[in-house]
C-alpha positions as CSV (number, residue, x, y, z in Angstrom):
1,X,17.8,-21.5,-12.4
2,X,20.2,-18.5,-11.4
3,X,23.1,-19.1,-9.7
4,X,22.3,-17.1,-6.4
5,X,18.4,-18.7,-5.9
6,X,17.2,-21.2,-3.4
7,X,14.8,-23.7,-4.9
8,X,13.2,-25.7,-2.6
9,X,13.1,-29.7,-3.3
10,X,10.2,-30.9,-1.2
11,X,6.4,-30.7,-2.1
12,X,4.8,-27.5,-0.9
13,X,3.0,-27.2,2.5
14,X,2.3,-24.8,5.2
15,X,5.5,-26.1,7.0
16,X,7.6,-26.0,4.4
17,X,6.1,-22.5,3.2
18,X,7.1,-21.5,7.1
19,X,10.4,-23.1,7.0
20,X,13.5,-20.3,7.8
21,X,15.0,-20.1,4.5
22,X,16.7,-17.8,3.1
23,X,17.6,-16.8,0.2
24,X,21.7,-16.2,-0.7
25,X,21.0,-12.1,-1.5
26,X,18.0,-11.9,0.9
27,X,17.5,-7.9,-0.1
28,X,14.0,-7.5,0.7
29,X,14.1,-8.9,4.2
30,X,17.2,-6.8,5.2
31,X,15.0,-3.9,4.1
32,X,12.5,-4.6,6.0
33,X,14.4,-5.1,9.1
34,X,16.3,-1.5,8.4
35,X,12.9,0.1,8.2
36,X,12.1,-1.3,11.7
37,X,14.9,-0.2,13.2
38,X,14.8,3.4,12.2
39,X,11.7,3.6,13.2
40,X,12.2,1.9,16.8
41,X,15.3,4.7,16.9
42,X,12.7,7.2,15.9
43,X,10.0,6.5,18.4
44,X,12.5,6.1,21.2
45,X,14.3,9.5,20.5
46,X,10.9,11.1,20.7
47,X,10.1,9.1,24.0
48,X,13.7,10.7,25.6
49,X,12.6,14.4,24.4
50,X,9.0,13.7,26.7
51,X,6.8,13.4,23.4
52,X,4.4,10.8,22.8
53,X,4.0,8.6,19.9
54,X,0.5,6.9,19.2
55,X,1.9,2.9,19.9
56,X,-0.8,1.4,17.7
57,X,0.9,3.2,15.1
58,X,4.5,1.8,16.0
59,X,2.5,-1.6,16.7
60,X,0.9,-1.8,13.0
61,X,4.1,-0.4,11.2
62,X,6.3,-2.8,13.0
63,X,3.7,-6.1,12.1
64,X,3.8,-4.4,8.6
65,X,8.3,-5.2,8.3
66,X,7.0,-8.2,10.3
67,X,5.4,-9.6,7.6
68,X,7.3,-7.9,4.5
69,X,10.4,-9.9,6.1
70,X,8.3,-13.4,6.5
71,X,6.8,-13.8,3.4
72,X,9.8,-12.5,1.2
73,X,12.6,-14.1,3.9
74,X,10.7,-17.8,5.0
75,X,11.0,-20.8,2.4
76,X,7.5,-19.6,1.0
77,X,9.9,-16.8,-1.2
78,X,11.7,-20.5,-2.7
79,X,8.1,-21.4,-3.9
80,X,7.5,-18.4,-5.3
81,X,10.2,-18.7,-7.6
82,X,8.8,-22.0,-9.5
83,X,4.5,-21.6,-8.5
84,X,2.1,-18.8,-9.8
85,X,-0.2,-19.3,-6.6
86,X,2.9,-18.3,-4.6
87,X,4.0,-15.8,-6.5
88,X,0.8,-14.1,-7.2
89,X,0.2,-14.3,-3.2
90,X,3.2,-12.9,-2.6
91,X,2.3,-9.7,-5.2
92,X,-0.6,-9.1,-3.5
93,X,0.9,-9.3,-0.4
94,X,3.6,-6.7,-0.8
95,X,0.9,-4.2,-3.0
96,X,-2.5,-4.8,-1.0
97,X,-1.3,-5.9,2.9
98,X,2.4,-4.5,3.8
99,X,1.5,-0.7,2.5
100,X,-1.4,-0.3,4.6
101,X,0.3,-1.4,7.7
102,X,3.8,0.8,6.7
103,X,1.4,3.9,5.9
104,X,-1.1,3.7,9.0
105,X,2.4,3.4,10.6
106,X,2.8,7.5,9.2
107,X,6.6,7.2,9.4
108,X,7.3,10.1,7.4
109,X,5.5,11.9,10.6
110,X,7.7,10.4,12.7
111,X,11.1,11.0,10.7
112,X,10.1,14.5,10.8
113,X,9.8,14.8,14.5
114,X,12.6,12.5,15.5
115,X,15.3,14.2,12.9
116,X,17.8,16.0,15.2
117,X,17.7,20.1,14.7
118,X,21.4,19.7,13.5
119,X,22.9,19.8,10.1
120,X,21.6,16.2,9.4
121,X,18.1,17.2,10.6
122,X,17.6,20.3,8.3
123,X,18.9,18.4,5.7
124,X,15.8,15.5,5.9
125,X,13.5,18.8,6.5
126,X,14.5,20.4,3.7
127,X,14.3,17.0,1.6
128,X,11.0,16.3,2.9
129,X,9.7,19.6,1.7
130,X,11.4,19.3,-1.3
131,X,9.5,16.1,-2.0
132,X,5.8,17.9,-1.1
133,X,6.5,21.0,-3.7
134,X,8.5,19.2,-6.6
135,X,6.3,18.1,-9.6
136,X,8.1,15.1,-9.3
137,X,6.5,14.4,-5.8
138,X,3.2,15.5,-7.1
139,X,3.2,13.4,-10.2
140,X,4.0,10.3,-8.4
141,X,0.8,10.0,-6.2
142,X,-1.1,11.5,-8.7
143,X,-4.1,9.0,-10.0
144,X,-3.0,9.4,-13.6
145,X,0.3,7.5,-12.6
146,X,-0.4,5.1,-9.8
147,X,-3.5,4.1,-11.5
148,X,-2.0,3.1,-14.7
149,X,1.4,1.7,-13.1
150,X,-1.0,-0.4,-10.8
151,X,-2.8,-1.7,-14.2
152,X,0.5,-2.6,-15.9
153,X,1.4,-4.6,-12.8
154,X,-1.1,-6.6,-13.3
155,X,-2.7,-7.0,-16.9
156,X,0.6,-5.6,-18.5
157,X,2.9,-8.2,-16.8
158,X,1.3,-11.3,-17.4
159,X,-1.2,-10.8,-20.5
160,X,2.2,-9.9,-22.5
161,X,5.3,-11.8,-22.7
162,X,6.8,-9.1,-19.8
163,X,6.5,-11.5,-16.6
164,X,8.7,-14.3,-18.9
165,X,11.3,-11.8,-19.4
166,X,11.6,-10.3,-16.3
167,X,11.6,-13.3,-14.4
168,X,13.7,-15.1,-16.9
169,X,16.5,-12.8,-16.0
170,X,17.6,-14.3,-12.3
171,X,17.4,-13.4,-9.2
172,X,18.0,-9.7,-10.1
173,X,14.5,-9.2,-12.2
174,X,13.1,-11.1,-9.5
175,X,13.9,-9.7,-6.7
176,X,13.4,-5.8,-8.7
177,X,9.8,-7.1,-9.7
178,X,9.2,-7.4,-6.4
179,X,10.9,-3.9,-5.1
180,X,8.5,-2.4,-8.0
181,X,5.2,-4.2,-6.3
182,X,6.2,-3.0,-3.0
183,X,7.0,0.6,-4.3
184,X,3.5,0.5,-6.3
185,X,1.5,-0.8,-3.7
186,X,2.9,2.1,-1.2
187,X,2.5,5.2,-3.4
188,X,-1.5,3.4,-4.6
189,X,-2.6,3.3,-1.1
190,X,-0.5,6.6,0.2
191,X,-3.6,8.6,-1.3
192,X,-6.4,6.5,0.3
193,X,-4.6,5.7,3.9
194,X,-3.1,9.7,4.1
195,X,-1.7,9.1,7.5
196,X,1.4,11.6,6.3
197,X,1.7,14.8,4.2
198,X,0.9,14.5,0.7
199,X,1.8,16.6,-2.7
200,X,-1.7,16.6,-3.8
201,X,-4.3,15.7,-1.3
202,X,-7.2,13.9,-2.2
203,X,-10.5,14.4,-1.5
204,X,-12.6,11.5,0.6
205,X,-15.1,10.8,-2.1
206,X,-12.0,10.2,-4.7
207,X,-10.8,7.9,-2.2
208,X,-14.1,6.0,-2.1
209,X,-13.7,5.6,-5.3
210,X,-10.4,4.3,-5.6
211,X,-11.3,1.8,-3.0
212,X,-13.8,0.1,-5.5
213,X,-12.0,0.8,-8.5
214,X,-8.9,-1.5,-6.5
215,X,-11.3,-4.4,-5.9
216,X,-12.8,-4.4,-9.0
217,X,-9.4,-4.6,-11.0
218,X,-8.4,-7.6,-8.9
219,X,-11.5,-9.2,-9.5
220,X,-11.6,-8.7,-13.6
221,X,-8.2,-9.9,-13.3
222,X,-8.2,-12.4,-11.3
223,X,-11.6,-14.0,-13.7
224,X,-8.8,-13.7,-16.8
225,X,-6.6,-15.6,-15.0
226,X,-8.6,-18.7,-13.9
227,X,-10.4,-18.6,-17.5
228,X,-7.1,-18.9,-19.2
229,X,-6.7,-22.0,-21.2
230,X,-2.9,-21.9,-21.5
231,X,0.2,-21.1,-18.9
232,X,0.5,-17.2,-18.9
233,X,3.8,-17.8,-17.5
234,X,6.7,-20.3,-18.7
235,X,8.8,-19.8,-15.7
236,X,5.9,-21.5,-13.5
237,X,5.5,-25.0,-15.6
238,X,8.8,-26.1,-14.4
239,X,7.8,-27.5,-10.8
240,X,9.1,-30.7,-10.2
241,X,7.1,-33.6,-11.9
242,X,7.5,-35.0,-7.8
243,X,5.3,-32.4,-6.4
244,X,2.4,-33.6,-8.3
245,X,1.3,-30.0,-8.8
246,X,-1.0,-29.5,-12.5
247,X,0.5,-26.5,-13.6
248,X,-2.7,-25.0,-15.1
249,X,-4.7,-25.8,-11.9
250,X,-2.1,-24.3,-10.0
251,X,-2.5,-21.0,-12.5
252,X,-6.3,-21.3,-11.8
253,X,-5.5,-20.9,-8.2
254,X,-3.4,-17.9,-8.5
255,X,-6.6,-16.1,-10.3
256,X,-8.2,-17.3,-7.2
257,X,-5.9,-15.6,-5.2
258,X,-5.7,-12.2,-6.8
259,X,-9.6,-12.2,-6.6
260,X,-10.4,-13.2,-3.2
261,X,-7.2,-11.6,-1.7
262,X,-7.8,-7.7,-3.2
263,X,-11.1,-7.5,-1.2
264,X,-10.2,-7.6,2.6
265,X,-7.6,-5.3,2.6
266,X,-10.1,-2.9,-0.1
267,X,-12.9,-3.2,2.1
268,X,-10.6,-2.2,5.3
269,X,-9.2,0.7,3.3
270,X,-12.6,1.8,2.7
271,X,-13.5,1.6,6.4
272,X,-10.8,3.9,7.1
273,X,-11.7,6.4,4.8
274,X,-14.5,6.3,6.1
275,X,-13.6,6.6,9.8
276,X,-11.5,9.3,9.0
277,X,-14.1,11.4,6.9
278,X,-16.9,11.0,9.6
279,X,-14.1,12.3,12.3
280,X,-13.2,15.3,9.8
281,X,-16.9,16.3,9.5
282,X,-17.1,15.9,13.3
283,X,-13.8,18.0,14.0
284,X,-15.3,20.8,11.1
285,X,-18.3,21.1,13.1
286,X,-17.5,21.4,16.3
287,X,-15.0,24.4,15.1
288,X,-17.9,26.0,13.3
289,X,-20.2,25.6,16.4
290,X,-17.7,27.0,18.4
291,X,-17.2,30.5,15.6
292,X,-21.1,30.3,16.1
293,X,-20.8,30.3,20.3
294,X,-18.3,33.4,19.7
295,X,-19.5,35.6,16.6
296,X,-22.6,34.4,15.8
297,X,-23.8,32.5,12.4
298,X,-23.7,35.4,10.3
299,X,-25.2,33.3,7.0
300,X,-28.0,32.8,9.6
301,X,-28.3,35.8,10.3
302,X,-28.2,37.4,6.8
303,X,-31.1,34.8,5.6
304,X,-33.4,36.3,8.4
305,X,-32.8,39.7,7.6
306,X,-33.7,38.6,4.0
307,X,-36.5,37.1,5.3
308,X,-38.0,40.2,7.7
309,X,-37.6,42.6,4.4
310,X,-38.9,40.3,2.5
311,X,-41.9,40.1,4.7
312,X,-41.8,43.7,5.1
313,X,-41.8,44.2,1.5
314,X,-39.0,46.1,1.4
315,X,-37.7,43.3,-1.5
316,X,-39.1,41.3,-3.7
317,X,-38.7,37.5,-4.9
């Protein structure tokens, strides 16, 4: 084991998973609680200025570092270091259930109001603009990356010899595997839950169909998994003989997991898309019907015309 990783010693159950345990370089946890408390400083300087901030966005942002710093910070991050299930819960925690919660959150809304009109603020504008215009930006959400890195994250890691490397390599490739599921998971889901600015907005029905295309990868993957005859990872057959644990039922529960665990949060993404299209449509029409109250519907109006000359017979079909 690295030097700088906390194993646990006792057999694995839900107290032990919830024990407080941290690790010695607990990175991800810290992380999280810095992203909370920008964004409390955020929504409070907008609540001194007199401008309101929607609190079940603070409330699901905030649940969303809640849980990024529980189930990378508790003992349950020690499992993960020795048990596919774990582990493979843990991925699909930080790329299916933390982005969803950070990006319904829209903190990049609320940088941009909060940011002082000083030096400092212009300086996060003009980044922030800079970030919506560069082709850097517009490649990163783009399907044709995110799709492909999602894929790689999955199939890529453990169908090659990539996930034995990686988390061969201490603490370091496994706390940086974990950054990269994090960092996936958030730019996947920034074109399906659009709460802030985007590069390259998409359109709802391209959403839909990332929202199936999501499920159905975790599903495929997850059959491979529990149909594999041999451990796909050596790091995870070195549990303690104590625990009891059969390593190859124990891989058969992490296809398990990876299956059942990509549909909730894909079927609540597709909700929201949908929520949000149908109050789109609704906010497009009641703008049309009020250009109707005020000029007319001059499409209307042409087709009748049509219609009277045609009847006339001052045109023909």
């Amino acid at each position: 084991m690295a030097d700088f990783t906390w194993v646990p010693t006792k057999a694995p159950s839900i107290e032990t998973f919830l024990g407080f345990e941290l690790q010695p370089i607990p990175v991800i946890p810290v992380l999280a609680g810095i992203l909370a408390l920008f964004y409390i400083i955020g929504w409070i300087r907008l609540a001194i200025r007199g401008r309101r901030w929607p609190v079940w966005r603070g409330v699901l942002f905030l649940l969303g570092c809640l849980l990024l710093a529980a189930v990378m910070g508790l003992a349950i991050e020690g499992y993960g270091q020795v048990m596919f299930s774990v582990f493979m819960f843990q991925q699909m925690t930080l790329m299916m259930a933390v982005p969803p919660l950070l990006l319904l959150g829209a903190p990049g809304t609320l940088l941009l109001r909060s940011s002082p009109r000083n030096l400092p603020g212009r300086i996060v504008l003009k980044l922030a603009i800079f970030g919506l215009r560069s082709w850097v930006g517009k490649v990163v959400v783009h399907p044709l990356f995110s799709i492909p890195l999602f894929l790689v994250l999955f199939y890529g890691l453990y169908l090659s010899n990539a996930a034995n490397f990686v988390l061969s390599s201490g603490i370091g490739g496994h706390i940086g595997l974990e950054l990269v599921f994090l960092f996936t998971g958030i730019i996947f889901n920034a074109t399906l839950i659009p709460a802030d600015p985007l590069p390259v907005p998409e359109s709802h029905v391209v959403r839909i169909f990332h929202s199936f295309l999501e499920a159905g990868l975790h599903a495929f993957f997850g059959v491979i998994v529990m149909m594999a005859t041999l451990p796909l990872v050596d790091r995870f057959t070195q549990m303690p003989a104590s625990w009891g644990i059969d390593v190859m039922e124990d891989q058969k529960l992490a296809g398990g997991i990876a299956w059942a665990y990509g549909e909730g949060p894909a079927v609540a993404i597709l909700l929201v898309v949908l929520i949000t299209w149908s109050r789109q449509e609704s906010k497009n029409n009641a703008v049309r019907d009020r250009e109707v109250a005020l000029h007319g519907d001059k499409d209307l109006d042409a087709y009748n015309e049509y219609l009277k000359a045609l009847n006339r017979g001052e045109v023909t079909i």
